[in-house]
C-alpha positions as semicolon CSV with decimal commas, in nm:
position;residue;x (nm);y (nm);z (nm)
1;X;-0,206;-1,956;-0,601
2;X;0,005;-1,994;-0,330
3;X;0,333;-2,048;-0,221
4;X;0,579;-2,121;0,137
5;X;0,812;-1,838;0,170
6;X;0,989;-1,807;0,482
7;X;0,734;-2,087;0,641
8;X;0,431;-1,869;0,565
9;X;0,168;-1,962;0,322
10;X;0,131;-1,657;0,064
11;X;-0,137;-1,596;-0,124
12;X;-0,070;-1,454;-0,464
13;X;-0,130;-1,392;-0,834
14;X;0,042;-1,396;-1,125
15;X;-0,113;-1,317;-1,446
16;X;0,031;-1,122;-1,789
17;X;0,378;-1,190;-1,986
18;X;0,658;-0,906;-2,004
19;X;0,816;-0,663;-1,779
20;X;0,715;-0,741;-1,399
21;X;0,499;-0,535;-1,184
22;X;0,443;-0,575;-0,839
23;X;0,156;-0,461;-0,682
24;X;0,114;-0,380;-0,331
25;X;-0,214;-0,345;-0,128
26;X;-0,250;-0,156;0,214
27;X;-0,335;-0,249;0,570
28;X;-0,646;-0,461;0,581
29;X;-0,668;-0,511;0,239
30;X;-0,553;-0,754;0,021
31;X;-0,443;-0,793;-0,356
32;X;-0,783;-0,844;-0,508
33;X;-0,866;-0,459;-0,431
34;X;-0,620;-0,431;-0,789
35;X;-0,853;-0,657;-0,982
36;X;-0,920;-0,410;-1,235
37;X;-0,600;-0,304;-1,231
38;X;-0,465;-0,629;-1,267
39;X;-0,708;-0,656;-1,601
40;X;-0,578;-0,354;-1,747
41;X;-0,239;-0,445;-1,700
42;X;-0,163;-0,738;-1,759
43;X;-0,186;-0,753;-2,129
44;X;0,124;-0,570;-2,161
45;X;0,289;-0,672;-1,856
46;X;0,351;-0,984;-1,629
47;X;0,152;-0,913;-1,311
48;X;0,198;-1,008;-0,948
49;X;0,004;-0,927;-0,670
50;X;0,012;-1,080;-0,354
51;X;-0,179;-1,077;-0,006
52;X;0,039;-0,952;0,247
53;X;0,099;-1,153;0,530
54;X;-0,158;-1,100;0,839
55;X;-0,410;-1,033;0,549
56;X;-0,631;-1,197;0,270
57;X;-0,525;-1,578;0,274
58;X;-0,192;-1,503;0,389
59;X;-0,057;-1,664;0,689
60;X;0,005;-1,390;0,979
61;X;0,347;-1,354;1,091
62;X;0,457;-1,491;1,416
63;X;0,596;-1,160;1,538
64;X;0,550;-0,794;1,509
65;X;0,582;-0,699;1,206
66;X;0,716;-0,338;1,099
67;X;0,734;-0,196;0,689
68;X;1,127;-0,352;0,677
69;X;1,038;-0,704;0,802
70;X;0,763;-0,675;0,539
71;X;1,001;-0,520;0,264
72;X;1,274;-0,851;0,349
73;X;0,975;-1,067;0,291
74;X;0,868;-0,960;-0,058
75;X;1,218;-0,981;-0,128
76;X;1,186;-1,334;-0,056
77;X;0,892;-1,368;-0,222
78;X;1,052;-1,262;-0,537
79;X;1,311;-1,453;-0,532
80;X;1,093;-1,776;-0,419
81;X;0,909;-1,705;-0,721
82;X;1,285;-1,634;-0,976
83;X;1,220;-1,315;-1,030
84;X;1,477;-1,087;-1,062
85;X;1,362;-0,751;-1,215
86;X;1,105;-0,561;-1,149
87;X;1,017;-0,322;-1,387
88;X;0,784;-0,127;-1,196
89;X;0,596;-0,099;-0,806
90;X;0,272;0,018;-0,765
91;X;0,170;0,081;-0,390
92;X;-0,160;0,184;-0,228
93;X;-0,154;0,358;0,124
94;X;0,026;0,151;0,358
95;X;0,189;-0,051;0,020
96;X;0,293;0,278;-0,119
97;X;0,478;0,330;0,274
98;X;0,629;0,008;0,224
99;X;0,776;0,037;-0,149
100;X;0,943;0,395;-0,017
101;X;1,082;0,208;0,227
102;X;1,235;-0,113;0,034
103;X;1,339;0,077;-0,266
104;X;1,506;0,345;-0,062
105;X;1,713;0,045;0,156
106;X;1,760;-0,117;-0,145
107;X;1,611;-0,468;-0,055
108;X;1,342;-0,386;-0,330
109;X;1,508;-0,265;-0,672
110;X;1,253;-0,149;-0,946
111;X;1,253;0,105;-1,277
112;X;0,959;0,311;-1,169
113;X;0,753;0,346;-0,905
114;X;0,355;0,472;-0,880
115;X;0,242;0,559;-0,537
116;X;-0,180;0,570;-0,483
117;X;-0,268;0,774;-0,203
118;X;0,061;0,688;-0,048
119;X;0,068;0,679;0,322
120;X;0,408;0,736;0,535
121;X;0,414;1,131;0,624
122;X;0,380;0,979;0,996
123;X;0,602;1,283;1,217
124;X;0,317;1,539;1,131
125;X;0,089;1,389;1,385
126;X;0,233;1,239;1,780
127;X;0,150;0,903;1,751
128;X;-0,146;0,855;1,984
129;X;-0,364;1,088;1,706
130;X;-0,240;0,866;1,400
131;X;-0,391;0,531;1,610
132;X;-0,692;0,734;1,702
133;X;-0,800;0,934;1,428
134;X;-1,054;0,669;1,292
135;X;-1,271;0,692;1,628
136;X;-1,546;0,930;1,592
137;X;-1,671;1,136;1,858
138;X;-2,006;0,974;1,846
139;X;-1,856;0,650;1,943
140;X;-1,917;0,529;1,627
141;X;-1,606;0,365;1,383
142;X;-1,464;0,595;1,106
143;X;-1,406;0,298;0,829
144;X;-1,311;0,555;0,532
145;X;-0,969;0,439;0,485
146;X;-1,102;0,069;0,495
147;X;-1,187;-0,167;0,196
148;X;-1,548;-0,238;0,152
149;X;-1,552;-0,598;0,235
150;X;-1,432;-0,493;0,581
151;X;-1,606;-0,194;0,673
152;X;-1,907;-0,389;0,677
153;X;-1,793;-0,645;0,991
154;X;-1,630;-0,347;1,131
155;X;-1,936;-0,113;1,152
156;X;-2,131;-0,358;1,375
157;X;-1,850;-0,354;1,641
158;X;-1,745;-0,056;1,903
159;X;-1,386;-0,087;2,037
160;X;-1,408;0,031;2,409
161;X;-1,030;0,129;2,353
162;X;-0,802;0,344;2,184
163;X;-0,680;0,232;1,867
164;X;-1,005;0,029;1,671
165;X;-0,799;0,081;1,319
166;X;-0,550;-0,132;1,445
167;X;-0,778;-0,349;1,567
168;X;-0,955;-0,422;1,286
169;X;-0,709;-0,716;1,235
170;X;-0,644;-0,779;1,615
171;X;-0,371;-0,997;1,579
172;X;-0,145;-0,736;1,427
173;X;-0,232;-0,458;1,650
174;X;0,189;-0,453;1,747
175;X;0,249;-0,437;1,418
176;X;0,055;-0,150;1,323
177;X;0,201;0,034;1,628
178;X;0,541;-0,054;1,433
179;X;0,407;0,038;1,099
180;X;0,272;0,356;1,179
181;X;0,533;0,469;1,400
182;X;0,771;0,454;1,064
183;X;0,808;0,791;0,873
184;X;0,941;0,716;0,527
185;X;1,008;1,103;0,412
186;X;1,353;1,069;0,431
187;X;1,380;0,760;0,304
188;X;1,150;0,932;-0,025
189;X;1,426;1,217;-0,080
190;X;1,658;0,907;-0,109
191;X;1,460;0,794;-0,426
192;X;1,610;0,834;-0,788
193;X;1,357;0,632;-0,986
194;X;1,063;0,772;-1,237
195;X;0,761;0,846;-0,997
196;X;0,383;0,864;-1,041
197;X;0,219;1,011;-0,761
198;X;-0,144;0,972;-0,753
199;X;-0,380;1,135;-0,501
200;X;-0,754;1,288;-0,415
201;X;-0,794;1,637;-0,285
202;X;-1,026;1,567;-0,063
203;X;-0,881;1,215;0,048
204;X;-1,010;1,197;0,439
205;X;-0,735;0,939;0,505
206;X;-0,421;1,078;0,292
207;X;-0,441;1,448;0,305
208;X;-0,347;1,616;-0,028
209;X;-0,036;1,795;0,107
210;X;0,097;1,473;0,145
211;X;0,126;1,372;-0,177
212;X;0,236;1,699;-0,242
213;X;0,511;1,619;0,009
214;X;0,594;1,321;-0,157
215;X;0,653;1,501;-0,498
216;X;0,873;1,767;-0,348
217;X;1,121;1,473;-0,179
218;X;1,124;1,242;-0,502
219;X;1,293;1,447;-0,752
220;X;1,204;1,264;-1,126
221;X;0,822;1,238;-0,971
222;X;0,476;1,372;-1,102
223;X;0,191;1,444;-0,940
224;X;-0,197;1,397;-1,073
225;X;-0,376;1,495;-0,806
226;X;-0,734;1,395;-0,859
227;X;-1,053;1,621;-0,764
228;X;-1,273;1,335;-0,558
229;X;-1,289;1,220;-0,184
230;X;-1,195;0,879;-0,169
231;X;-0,900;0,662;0,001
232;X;-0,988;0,407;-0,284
233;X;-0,868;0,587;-0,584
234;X;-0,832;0,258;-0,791
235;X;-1,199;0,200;-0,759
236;X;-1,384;0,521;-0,790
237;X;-1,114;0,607;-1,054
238;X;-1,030;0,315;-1,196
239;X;-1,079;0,400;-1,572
240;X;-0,813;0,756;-1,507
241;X;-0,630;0,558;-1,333
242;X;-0,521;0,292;-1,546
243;X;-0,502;0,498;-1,836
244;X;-0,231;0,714;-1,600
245;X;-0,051;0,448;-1,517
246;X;-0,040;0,260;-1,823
247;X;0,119;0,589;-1,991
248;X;0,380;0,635;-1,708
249;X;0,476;0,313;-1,760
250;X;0,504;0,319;-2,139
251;X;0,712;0,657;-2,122
Protein backbone atom coordinates (compact mmCIF):
# COMPACT_ATOMS: atom_id res chain seq x y z
CA UNK A 1 0.00 0.00 0.00
CA UNK A 2 0.91 3.33 -0.09
CA UNK A 3 0.28 6.56 1.09
CA UNK A 4 1.42 10.78 0.61
CA UNK A 5 2.88 11.90 3.80
CA UNK A 6 4.64 15.04 3.78
CA UNK A 7 4.54 14.95 -0.32
CA UNK A 8 6.43 11.65 -0.39
CA UNK A 9 4.97 8.47 -1.60
CA UNK A 10 5.46 5.75 1.29
CA UNK A 11 5.43 2.45 0.85
CA UNK A 12 3.95 0.43 3.63
CA UNK A 13 2.09 -2.48 5.23
CA UNK A 14 -0.39 -3.02 7.47
CA UNK A 15 -1.51 -6.35 8.39
CA UNK A 16 -2.88 -7.98 12.02
CA UNK A 17 -5.70 -6.47 14.51
CA UNK A 18 -4.71 -5.32 18.20
CA UNK A 19 -2.03 -3.45 19.86
CA UNK A 20 0.27 -1.62 17.13
CA UNK A 21 3.76 -2.45 16.30
CA UNK A 22 5.94 -0.61 14.25
CA UNK A 23 8.62 -2.06 12.60
CA UNK A 24 11.63 -0.41 11.42
CA UNK A 25 14.21 -1.66 8.81
CA UNK A 26 17.88 -0.32 8.43
CA UNK A 27 19.86 1.51 5.79
CA UNK A 28 19.41 -0.10 2.43
CA UNK A 29 16.86 -2.24 3.39
CA UNK A 30 13.41 -2.06 3.36
CA UNK A 31 10.30 -3.49 5.35
CA UNK A 32 9.96 -6.78 3.56
CA UNK A 33 13.36 -7.99 5.32
CA UNK A 34 10.44 -8.49 8.51
CA UNK A 35 8.31 -10.75 6.38
CA UNK A 36 8.52 -13.50 8.68
CA UNK A 37 8.31 -11.43 11.33
CA UNK A 38 5.45 -9.76 10.12
CA UNK A 39 3.77 -13.53 9.86
CA UNK A 40 4.48 -14.34 13.28
CA UNK A 41 3.15 -11.30 14.56
CA UNK A 42 0.52 -10.29 13.29
CA UNK A 43 -1.97 -12.71 14.60
CA UNK A 44 -1.85 -11.15 17.85
CA UNK A 45 -1.02 -7.77 16.91
CA UNK A 46 -1.84 -5.03 14.23
CA UNK A 47 1.36 -4.71 12.17
CA UNK A 48 2.99 -1.86 10.30
CA UNK A 49 5.96 -1.78 8.50
CA UNK A 50 6.99 0.66 6.19
CA UNK A 51 9.89 1.42 3.59
CA UNK A 52 11.78 4.23 4.71
CA UNK A 53 12.10 6.98 2.54
CA UNK A 54 15.29 6.87 0.03
CA UNK A 55 14.58 3.04 0.16
CA UNK A 56 12.26 0.15 -1.13
CA UNK A 57 9.35 2.02 -3.06
CA UNK A 58 9.63 4.96 -1.00
CA UNK A 59 10.12 8.27 -2.51
CA UNK A 60 13.74 9.75 -1.51
CA UNK A 61 13.71 12.85 0.36
CA UNK A 62 14.60 16.05 -1.25
CA UNK A 63 17.25 16.90 1.32
CA UNK A 64 19.71 15.35 3.61
CA UNK A 65 18.25 13.44 5.71
CA UNK A 66 19.62 12.75 9.41
CA UNK A 67 17.81 9.94 12.19
CA UNK A 68 15.48 13.18 13.59
CA UNK A 69 14.17 14.29 10.16
CA UNK A 70 13.45 10.56 9.77
CA UNK A 71 11.97 10.16 13.42
CA UNK A 72 9.45 13.63 12.50
CA UNK A 73 8.48 11.68 9.47
CA UNK A 74 7.21 8.44 10.99
CA UNK A 75 5.56 10.62 13.29
CA UNK A 76 3.71 11.83 10.41
CA UNK A 77 3.26 8.74 9.08
CA UNK A 78 1.41 7.65 12.09
CA UNK A 79 -0.63 10.12 12.37
CA UNK A 80 -1.45 10.14 8.39
CA UNK A 81 -2.41 6.71 9.01
CA UNK A 82 -4.75 7.69 12.85
CA UNK A 83 -2.73 5.99 14.82
CA UNK A 84 -2.15 7.02 18.06
CA UNK A 85 -0.52 4.30 20.25
CA UNK A 86 1.99 2.28 19.68
CA UNK A 87 2.31 -0.51 21.75
CA UNK A 88 5.61 -1.57 20.83
CA UNK A 89 8.96 -0.62 18.24
CA UNK A 90 11.00 -3.06 16.87
CA UNK A 91 14.23 -1.66 15.11
CA UNK A 92 17.00 -3.36 13.11
CA UNK A 93 20.51 -1.63 12.85
CA UNK A 94 20.11 1.72 11.58
CA UNK A 95 15.99 1.39 12.62
CA UNK A 96 17.01 0.36 16.05
CA UNK A 97 19.43 4.01 15.89
CA UNK A 98 16.43 5.71 14.86
CA UNK A 99 13.72 4.40 17.51
CA UNK A 100 16.54 5.43 20.39
CA UNK A 101 16.47 8.49 18.96
CA UNK A 102 12.52 9.31 18.54
CA UNK A 103 11.53 7.68 21.71
CA UNK A 104 14.22 9.42 23.68
CA UNK A 105 12.99 13.13 22.02
CA UNK A 106 9.74 12.06 22.48
CA UNK A 107 8.38 12.52 18.83
CA UNK A 108 7.92 8.60 18.88
CA UNK A 109 5.98 7.36 22.14
CA UNK A 110 5.72 3.47 22.51
CA UNK A 111 5.27 0.70 25.60
CA UNK A 112 8.28 -1.35 24.74
CA UNK A 113 10.88 -1.33 22.61
CA UNK A 114 13.10 -4.45 20.92
CA UNK A 115 16.31 -3.38 19.38
CA UNK A 116 18.01 -6.17 16.65
CA UNK A 117 21.53 -5.66 16.32
CA UNK A 118 20.99 -2.05 17.10
CA UNK A 119 23.36 0.33 15.54
CA UNK A 120 24.15 3.98 17.10
CA UNK A 121 27.43 3.46 19.43
CA UNK A 122 28.95 5.94 16.64
CA UNK A 123 31.84 8.09 19.12
CA UNK A 124 33.88 4.75 19.46
CA UNK A 125 35.22 5.07 15.99
CA UNK A 126 36.39 9.01 14.22
CA UNK A 127 34.14 9.15 11.57
CA UNK A 128 36.25 8.57 8.47
CA UNK A 129 36.65 4.59 9.86
CA UNK A 130 32.73 4.23 10.41
CA UNK A 131 32.27 5.36 6.35
CA UNK A 132 35.17 3.16 5.49
CA UNK A 133 35.05 0.11 7.33
CA UNK A 134 33.09 -1.85 4.56
CA UNK A 135 36.13 -1.42 1.98
CA UNK A 136 38.35 -4.33 2.05
CA UNK A 137 41.90 -4.18 1.56
CA UNK A 138 41.71 -6.25 -1.52
CA UNK A 139 39.69 -3.64 -3.19
CA UNK A 140 36.94 -5.71 -3.05
CA UNK A 141 33.27 -4.48 -1.24
CA UNK A 142 32.58 -5.80 2.33
CA UNK A 143 28.53 -6.26 1.84
CA UNK A 144 28.04 -8.13 5.39
CA UNK A 145 25.91 -5.58 6.90
CA UNK A 146 23.83 -5.47 3.56
CA UNK A 147 20.48 -7.28 2.70
CA UNK A 148 20.79 -9.99 0.21
CA UNK A 149 18.89 -8.50 -2.59
CA UNK A 150 21.54 -5.77 -2.59
CA UNK A 151 24.72 -7.31 -2.03
CA UNK A 152 24.32 -8.95 -5.20
CA UNK A 153 24.31 -5.44 -7.54
CA UNK A 154 26.79 -4.21 -5.12
CA UNK A 155 29.45 -6.99 -5.50
CA UNK A 156 29.83 -6.35 -9.27
CA UNK A 157 30.78 -2.64 -8.64
CA UNK A 158 34.25 -1.09 -7.09
CA UNK A 159 33.86 2.45 -5.66
CA UNK A 160 37.20 4.27 -6.56
CA UNK A 161 36.37 6.42 -3.36
CA UNK A 162 36.04 6.44 0.18
CA UNK A 163 32.80 5.68 1.51
CA UNK A 164 31.08 2.65 -1.03
CA UNK A 165 28.48 1.83 2.05
CA UNK A 166 27.12 5.04 1.61
CA UNK A 167 27.12 4.73 -1.75
CA UNK A 168 25.29 1.90 -2.15
CA UNK A 169 22.20 4.21 -2.40
CA UNK A 170 24.10 7.22 -4.02
CA UNK A 171 21.54 9.61 -3.67
CA UNK A 172 21.65 9.59 0.10
CA UNK A 173 25.29 9.55 0.51
CA UNK A 174 24.71 13.23 2.71
CA UNK A 175 22.45 11.58 4.56
CA UNK A 176 24.37 8.77 5.70
CA UNK A 177 27.22 11.21 6.55
CA UNK A 178 24.30 12.74 8.85
CA UNK A 179 23.11 9.42 10.05
CA UNK A 180 26.23 8.04 11.03
CA UNK A 181 27.70 11.01 12.46
CA UNK A 182 24.64 10.71 15.22
CA UNK A 183 25.57 8.86 18.51
CA UNK A 184 22.36 7.89 20.26
CA UNK A 185 24.04 6.58 23.75
CA UNK A 186 22.91 9.33 25.55
CA UNK A 187 19.87 9.60 24.17
CA UNK A 188 19.55 5.39 25.30
CA UNK A 189 20.31 6.28 29.13
CA UNK A 190 17.30 8.66 28.59
CA UNK A 191 15.02 5.56 27.94
CA UNK A 192 12.44 4.31 30.63
CA UNK A 193 10.49 1.79 28.55
CA UNK A 194 10.67 -2.31 28.76
CA UNK A 195 13.67 -3.24 26.40
CA UNK A 196 14.63 -6.33 24.40
CA UNK A 197 17.99 -6.21 23.21
CA UNK A 198 18.86 -8.71 20.70
CA UNK A 199 22.36 -9.33 19.30
CA UNK A 200 25.10 -11.98 17.69
CA UNK A 201 28.47 -12.44 19.25
CA UNK A 202 30.17 -12.57 16.43
CA UNK A 203 28.06 -9.83 14.48
CA UNK A 204 30.91 -8.30 11.94
CA UNK A 205 28.76 -5.15 11.60
CA UNK A 206 27.36 -4.56 15.35
CA UNK A 207 30.04 -5.67 17.66
CA UNK A 208 28.70 -7.52 20.76
CA UNK A 209 29.89 -4.91 23.30
CA UNK A 210 27.54 -2.79 21.79
CA UNK A 211 24.62 -4.29 22.64
CA UNK A 212 26.10 -4.81 25.77
CA UNK A 213 26.40 -1.01 25.86
CA UNK A 214 23.00 -0.59 25.07
CA UNK A 215 21.79 -2.78 28.06
CA UNK A 216 23.95 -0.98 30.56
CA UNK A 217 22.32 2.71 29.40
CA UNK A 218 18.58 1.38 29.21
CA UNK A 219 17.82 0.48 32.67
CA UNK A 220 14.35 -1.97 32.46
CA UNK A 221 16.35 -3.73 29.30
CA UNK A 222 17.43 -7.46 28.64
CA UNK A 223 19.85 -8.74 26.70
CA UNK A 224 19.81 -12.28 24.57
CA UNK A 225 22.79 -12.21 23.02
CA UNK A 226 22.83 -14.88 20.39
CA UNK A 227 25.96 -17.27 19.55
CA UNK A 228 26.02 -16.80 15.42
CA UNK A 229 27.77 -14.27 12.99
CA UNK A 230 25.25 -12.53 11.21
CA UNK A 231 24.01 -8.71 10.84
CA UNK A 232 20.64 -10.40 9.78
CA UNK A 233 19.52 -11.89 12.98
CA UNK A 234 15.78 -11.99 11.85
CA UNK A 235 16.70 -14.32 9.09
CA UNK A 236 19.24 -16.76 10.24
CA UNK A 237 17.27 -16.66 13.57
CA UNK A 238 14.07 -16.11 12.71
CA UNK A 239 12.31 -19.04 14.56
CA UNK A 240 14.39 -17.68 18.31
CA UNK A 241 13.63 -14.71 17.37
CA UNK A 242 10.07 -14.48 17.15
CA UNK A 243 9.50 -16.72 19.85
CA UNK A 244 11.73 -13.88 21.97
CA UNK A 245 9.92 -11.30 20.94
CA UNK A 246 6.57 -12.59 21.02
CA UNK A 247 7.23 -13.39 24.90
CA UNK A 248 8.64 -9.85 25.63
CA UNK A 249 5.81 -8.56 24.27
CA UNK A 250 3.24 -10.73 26.07
CA UNK A 251 5.05 -10.04 29.53
Amino acid sequence: MKVIVDNLAVNYELKGKGKVVLLLHGWADNHQTFSRLISYLSSKYAVVALDLPGFGESETPRQAWNLDNYADFIASFLTKLSIENIYAIIGHSNGGALAIRGLSRGVLKADKLVLLASAGVRNSQPLKRVITKSVAKAGKVTTFWLPKSTRQSLRSKLYGTVGSDMLVVPELSKTFKLTVAQDVQADAAKLKLPTLIINADNDPAIPAKDGERFHYLIKHSKLKMLNGNDHFIHHQYANTINQEISEFLSQ
